[in-house]
MARBA-3410 file (N, C-alpha, C, O; in Angstrom, 1 decimal):
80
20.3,11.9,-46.6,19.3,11.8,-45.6,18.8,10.4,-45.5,18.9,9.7,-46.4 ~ 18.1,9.9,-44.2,18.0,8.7,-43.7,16.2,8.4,-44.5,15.4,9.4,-44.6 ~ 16.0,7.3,-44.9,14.9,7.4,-45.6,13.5,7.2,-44.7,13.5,6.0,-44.4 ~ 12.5,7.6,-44.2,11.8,7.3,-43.3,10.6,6.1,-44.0,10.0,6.2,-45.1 ~ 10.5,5.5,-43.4,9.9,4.2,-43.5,8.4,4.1,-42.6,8.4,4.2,-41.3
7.2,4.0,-43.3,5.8,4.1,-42.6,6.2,2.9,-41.6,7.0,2.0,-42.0 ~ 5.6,3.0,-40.3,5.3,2.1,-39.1,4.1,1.6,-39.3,3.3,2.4,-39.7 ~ 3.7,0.8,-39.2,2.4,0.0,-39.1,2.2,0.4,-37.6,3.0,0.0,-36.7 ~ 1.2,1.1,-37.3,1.2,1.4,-35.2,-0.2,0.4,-35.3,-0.7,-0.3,-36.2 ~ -0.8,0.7,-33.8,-1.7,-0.1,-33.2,-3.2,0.5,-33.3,-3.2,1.4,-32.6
-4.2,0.3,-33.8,-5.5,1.0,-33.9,-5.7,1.6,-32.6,-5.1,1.6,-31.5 ~ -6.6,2.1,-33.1,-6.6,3.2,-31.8,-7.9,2.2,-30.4,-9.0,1.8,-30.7 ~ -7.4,2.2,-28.9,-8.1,1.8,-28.0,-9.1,2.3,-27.7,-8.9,3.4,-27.3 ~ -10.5,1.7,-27.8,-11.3,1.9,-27.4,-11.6,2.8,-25.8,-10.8,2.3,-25.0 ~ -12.3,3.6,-25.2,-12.7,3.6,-23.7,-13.0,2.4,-23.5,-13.7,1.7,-24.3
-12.7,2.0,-22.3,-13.5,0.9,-21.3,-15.1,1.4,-21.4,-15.5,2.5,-21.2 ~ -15.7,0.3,-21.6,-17.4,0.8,-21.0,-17.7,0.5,-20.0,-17.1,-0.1,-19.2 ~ -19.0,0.9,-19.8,-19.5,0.6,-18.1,-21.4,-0.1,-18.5,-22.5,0.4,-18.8 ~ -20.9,-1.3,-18.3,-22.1,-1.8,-18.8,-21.9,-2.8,-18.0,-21.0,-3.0,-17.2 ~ -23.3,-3.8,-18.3,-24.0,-4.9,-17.8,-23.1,-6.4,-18.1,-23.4,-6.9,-19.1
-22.4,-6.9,-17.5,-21.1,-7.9,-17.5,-20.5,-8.2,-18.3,-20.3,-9.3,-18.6 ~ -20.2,-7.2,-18.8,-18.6,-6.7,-19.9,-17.9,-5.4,-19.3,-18.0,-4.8,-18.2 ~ -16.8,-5.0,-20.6,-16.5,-4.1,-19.9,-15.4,-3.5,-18.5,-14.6,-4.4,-18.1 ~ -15.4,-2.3,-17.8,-13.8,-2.3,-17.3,-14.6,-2.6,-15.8,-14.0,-3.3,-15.0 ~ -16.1,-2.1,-15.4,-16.8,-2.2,-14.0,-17.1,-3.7,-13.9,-17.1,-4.2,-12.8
-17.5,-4.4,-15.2,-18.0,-6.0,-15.1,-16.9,-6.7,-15.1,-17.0,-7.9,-14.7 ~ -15.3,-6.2,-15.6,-14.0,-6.8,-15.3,-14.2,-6.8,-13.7,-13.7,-7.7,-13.1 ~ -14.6,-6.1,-13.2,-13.7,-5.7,-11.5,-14.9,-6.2,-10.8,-14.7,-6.6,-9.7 ~ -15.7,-6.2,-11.0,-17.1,-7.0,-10.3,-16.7,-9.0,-10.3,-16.7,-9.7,-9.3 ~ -16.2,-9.5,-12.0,-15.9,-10.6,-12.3,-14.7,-10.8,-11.6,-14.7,-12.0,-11.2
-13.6,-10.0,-11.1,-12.5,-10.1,-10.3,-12.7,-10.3,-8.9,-12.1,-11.2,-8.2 ~ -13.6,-9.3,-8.4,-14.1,-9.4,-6.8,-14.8,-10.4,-6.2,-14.7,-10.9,-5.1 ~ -15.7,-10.7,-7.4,-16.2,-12.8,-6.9,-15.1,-13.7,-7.2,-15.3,-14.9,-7.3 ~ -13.9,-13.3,-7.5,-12.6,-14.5,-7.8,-11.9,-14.3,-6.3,-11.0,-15.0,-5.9 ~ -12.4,-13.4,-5.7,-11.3,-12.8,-4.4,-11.9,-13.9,-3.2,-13.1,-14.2,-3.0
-10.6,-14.6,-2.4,-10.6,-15.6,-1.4,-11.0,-14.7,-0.3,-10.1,-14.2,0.3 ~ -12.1,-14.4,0.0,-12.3,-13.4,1.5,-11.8,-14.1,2.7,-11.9,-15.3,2.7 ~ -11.0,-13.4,4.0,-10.6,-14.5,4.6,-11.8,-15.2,6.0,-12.5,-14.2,5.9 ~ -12.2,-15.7,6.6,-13.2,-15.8,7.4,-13.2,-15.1,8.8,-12.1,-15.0,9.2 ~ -14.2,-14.5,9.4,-14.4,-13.8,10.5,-13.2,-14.3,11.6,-12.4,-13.5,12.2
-13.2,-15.8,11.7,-12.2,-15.7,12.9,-10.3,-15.8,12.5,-9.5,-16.2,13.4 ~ -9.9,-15.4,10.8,-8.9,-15.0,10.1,-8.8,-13.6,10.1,-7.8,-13.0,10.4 ~ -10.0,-13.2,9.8,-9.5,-11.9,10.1,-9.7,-11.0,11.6,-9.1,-9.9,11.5 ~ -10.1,-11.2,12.5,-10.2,-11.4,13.7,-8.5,-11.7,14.5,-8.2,-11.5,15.6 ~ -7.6,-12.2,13.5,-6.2,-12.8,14.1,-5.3,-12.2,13.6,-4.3,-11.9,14.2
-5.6,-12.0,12.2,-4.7,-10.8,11.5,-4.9,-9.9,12.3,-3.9,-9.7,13.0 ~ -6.2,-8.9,12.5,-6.1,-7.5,13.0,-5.1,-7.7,14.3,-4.5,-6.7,14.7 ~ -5.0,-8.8,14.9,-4.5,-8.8,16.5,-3.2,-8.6,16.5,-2.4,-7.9,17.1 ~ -3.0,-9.6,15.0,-1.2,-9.2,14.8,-1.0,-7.9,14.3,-0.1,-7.4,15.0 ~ -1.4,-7.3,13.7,-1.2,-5.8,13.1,-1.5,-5.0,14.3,-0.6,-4.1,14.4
-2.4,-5.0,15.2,-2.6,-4.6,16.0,-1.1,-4.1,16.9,-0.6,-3.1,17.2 ~ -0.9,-5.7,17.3,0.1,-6.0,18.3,1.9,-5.6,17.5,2.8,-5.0,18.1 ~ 2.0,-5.9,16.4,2.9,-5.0,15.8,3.1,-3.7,15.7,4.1,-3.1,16.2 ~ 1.9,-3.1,15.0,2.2,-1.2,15.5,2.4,-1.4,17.4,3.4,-0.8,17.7 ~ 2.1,-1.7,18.0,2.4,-1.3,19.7,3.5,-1.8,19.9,4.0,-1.3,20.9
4.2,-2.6,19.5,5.3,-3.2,19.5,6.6,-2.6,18.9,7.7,-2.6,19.3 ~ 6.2,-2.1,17.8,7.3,-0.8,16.8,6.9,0.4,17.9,7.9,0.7,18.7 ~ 6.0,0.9,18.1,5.7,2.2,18.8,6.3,2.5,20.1,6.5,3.6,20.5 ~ 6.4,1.4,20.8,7.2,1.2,21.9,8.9,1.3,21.6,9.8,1.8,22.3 ~ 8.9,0.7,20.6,10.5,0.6,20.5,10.8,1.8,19.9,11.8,2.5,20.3
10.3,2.1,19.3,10.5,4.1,18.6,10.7,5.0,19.7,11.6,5.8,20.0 ~ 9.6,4.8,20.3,9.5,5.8,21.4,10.2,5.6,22.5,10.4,6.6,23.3 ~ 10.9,4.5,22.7,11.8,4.7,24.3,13.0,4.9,23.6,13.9,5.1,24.5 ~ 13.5,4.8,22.5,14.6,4.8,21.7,14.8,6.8,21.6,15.8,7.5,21.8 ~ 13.4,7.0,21.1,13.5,8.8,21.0,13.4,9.1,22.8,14.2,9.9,23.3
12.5,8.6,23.5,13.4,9.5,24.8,14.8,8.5,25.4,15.5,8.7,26.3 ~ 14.8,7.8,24.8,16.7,8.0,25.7,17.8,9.0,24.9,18.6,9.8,25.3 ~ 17.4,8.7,23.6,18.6,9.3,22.9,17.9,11.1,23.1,18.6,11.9,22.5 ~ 16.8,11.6,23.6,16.5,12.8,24.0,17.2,12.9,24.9,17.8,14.0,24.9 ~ 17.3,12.1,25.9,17.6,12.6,27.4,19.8,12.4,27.4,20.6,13.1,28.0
20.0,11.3,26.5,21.3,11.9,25.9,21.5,12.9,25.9,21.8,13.5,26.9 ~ 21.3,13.5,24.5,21.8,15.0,23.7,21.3,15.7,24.9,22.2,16.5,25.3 ~ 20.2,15.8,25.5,20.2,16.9,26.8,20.7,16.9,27.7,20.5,17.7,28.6 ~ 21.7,15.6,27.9,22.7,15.3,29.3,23.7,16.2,28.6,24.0,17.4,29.0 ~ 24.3,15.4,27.3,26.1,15.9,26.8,25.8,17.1,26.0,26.5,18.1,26.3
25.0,17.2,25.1,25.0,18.3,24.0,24.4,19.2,24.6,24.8,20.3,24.3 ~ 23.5,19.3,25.3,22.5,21.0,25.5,22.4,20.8,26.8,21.4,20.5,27.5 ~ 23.6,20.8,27.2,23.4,21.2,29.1,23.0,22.4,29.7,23.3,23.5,29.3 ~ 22.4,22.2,30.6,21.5,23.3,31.4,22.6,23.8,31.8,23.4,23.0,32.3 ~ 22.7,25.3,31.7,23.7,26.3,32.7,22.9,26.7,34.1,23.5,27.4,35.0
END
């Protein structure tokens, strides 16, 4: 038989606390004043592009599903 050998493992982790600027809520508070916000007239240009992207996909989806509809209902499921 193989001889088993103790592991040294890792102490055991504490819970995160939720306290006064320590801690896992004072990590993510300390994190969100590190965040580059972008300015009203940035984000104002983004939304226009995202905006204008979905209408731009949506359009092409959609005339794409009625032609290839009006296909399959020309050749495949012809009206008797």
């Amino acid at each position: 038989m193989a001889k088993t050998v103790p592991s040294k493992g890792r102490p055991p982790v504490a819970a995160p606390s939720i306290g006064e600027g320590g801690g896992f809520l004072g990590g993510v508070w300390g994190e969100l004043r590190k965040t580059a916000w972008p300015t009203w007239d940035e984000l104002t240009r983004m939304t226009a592009v995202v905006i204008m992207t979905v209408i731009i996909f949506s359009l092409l989806i959609g005339s794409a599903d009625y032609l290839l509809g009006n296909l399959l209902g020309h050749f495949v499921y012809k009206s008797q």
